[in-house]
N, C-alpha and C positions, 0 to 999 in steps of 0.2 A: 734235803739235808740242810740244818740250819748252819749260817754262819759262824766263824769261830772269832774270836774276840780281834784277834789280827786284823781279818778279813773284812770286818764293820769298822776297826778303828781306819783303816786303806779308805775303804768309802767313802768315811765320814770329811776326812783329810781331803780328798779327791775333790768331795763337791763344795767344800768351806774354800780351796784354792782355785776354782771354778766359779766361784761368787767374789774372790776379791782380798779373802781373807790372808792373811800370814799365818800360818799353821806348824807349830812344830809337838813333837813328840817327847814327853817327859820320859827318860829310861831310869826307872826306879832303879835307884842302888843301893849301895854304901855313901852315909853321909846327905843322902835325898831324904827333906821331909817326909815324916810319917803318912800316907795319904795321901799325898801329892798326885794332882789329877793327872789323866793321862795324856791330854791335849792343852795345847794353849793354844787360842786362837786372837788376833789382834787383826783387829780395823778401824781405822778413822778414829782411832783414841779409844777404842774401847778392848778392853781383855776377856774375854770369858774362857773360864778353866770347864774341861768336859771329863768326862769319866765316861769310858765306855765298855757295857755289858753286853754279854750275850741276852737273851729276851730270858731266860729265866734265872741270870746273874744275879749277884747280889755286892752291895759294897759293903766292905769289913768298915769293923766300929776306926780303925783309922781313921777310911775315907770319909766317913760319916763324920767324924770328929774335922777333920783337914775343911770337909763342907759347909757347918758351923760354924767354925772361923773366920774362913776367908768373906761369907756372906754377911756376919756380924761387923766384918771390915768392912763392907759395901761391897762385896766384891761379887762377881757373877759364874756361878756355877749349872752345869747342866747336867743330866746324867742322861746318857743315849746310848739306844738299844740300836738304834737301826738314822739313815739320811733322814729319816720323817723325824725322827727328835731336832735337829739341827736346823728343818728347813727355813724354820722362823728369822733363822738370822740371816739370808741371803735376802732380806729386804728388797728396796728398788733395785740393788747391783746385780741382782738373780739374773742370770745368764740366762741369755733367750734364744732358744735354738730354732734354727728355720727348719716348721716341719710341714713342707708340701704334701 
Protein backbone atom coordinates (compact mmCIF):
# COMPACT_ATOMS: atom_id res chain seq x y z
CA UNK A 1 0.00 0.00 0.00
CA UNK A 2 1.42 3.33 -0.87
CA UNK A 3 1.96 6.04 1.44
CA UNK A 4 -0.31 8.95 2.01
CA UNK A 5 0.70 12.52 1.79
CA UNK A 6 1.06 12.85 5.83
CA UNK A 7 3.00 9.76 6.08
CA UNK A 8 6.00 10.95 3.21
CA UNK A 9 5.70 14.56 4.50
CA UNK A 10 6.69 12.58 8.55
CA UNK A 11 9.53 10.90 6.53
CA UNK A 12 10.63 13.41 4.80
CA UNK A 13 10.78 15.94 8.07
CA UNK A 14 12.34 12.90 10.06
CA UNK A 15 15.35 12.39 7.93
CA UNK A 16 15.99 16.40 6.86
CA UNK A 17 16.01 16.64 11.16
CA UNK A 18 18.33 13.55 11.03
CA UNK A 19 20.81 15.44 8.68
CA UNK A 20 20.91 18.74 10.51
CA UNK A 21 18.19 20.47 8.99
CA UNK A 22 15.45 22.90 10.83
CA UNK A 23 12.20 21.59 9.40
CA UNK A 24 8.98 23.01 10.13
CA UNK A 25 5.41 22.42 8.55
CA UNK A 26 3.45 25.21 6.55
CA UNK A 27 -0.49 24.56 7.71
CA UNK A 28 -2.31 26.13 4.87
CA UNK A 29 -5.03 28.39 5.89
CA UNK A 30 -6.86 31.43 5.96
CA UNK A 31 -4.78 34.30 5.08
CA UNK A 32 -1.66 31.63 4.04
CA UNK A 33 -0.14 32.39 0.57
CA UNK A 34 -1.73 30.75 -2.37
CA UNK A 35 0.67 27.68 -2.92
CA UNK A 36 2.69 27.90 -0.11
CA UNK A 37 5.02 24.92 0.18
CA UNK A 38 4.44 22.37 2.46
CA UNK A 39 7.92 22.20 4.21
CA UNK A 40 10.38 24.74 5.02
CA UNK A 41 13.59 23.55 5.57
CA UNK A 42 16.75 25.80 6.78
CA UNK A 43 20.59 25.05 7.21
CA UNK A 44 23.64 26.84 7.28
CA UNK A 45 21.84 29.98 5.64
CA UNK A 46 20.24 28.19 3.24
CA UNK A 47 16.04 27.64 2.85
CA UNK A 48 14.60 25.43 0.53
CA UNK A 49 10.58 25.23 0.43
CA UNK A 50 9.40 21.39 -0.48
CA UNK A 51 6.09 20.35 -1.68
CA UNK A 52 5.23 17.01 -0.90
CA UNK A 53 3.18 14.45 -3.17
CA UNK A 54 2.11 11.23 -3.23
CA UNK A 55 4.09 9.35 -6.27
CA UNK A 56 1.12 9.96 -8.59
CA UNK A 57 0.13 13.53 -6.93
CA UNK A 58 0.03 16.47 -8.71
CA UNK A 59 0.52 20.17 -7.72
CA UNK A 60 -2.49 22.69 -8.36
CA UNK A 61 -1.71 25.69 -10.77
CA UNK A 62 -1.16 27.56 -7.25
CA UNK A 63 1.66 25.60 -6.30
CA UNK A 64 2.90 25.83 -9.58
CA UNK A 65 2.51 29.54 -9.72
CA UNK A 66 3.85 30.03 -5.62
CA UNK A 67 6.98 27.78 -7.53
CA UNK A 68 7.63 30.33 -10.30
CA UNK A 69 8.04 32.92 -8.04
CA UNK A 70 9.78 31.96 -5.28
CA UNK A 71 12.51 30.38 -7.93
CA UNK A 72 12.38 33.68 -10.11
CA UNK A 73 13.34 35.18 -6.53
CA UNK A 74 16.38 32.80 -6.38
CA UNK A 75 14.69 30.90 -4.10
CA UNK A 76 14.84 26.94 -3.77
CA UNK A 77 12.15 24.65 -4.36
CA UNK A 78 11.74 20.86 -4.40
CA UNK A 79 8.86 18.77 -5.03
CA UNK A 80 9.09 15.26 -3.28
CA UNK A 81 7.45 12.05 -3.65
CA UNK A 82 9.15 9.94 -1.34
CA UNK A 83 13.22 10.63 1.31
CA UNK A 84 14.95 9.84 -2.22
CA UNK A 85 13.84 13.36 -3.55
CA UNK A 86 15.37 14.99 -0.42
CA UNK A 87 18.41 12.92 -0.03
CA UNK A 88 20.63 15.37 -1.99
CA UNK A 89 20.55 17.78 0.67
CA UNK A 90 21.83 15.87 3.64
CA UNK A 91 25.26 16.42 2.03
CA UNK A 92 28.45 15.87 4.20
CA UNK A 93 26.16 16.21 7.56
CA UNK A 94 24.25 12.76 6.23
CA UNK A 95 24.01 10.90 9.37
CA UNK A 96 26.15 7.85 9.43
CA UNK A 97 24.94 4.90 11.13
CA UNK A 98 27.07 2.18 12.50
CA UNK A 99 25.92 -0.85 10.59
CA UNK A 100 28.05 -4.08 11.76
Amino acid sequence: MAANETAIRRQIQDYLRWTGWFVYYNLAGLGSYPGLSDLVAVRDGRVVHIEVKTPKGVQSEKQKRFQRKLEAAGGEYVLARSVADVEHLAGEKQLQLDRR
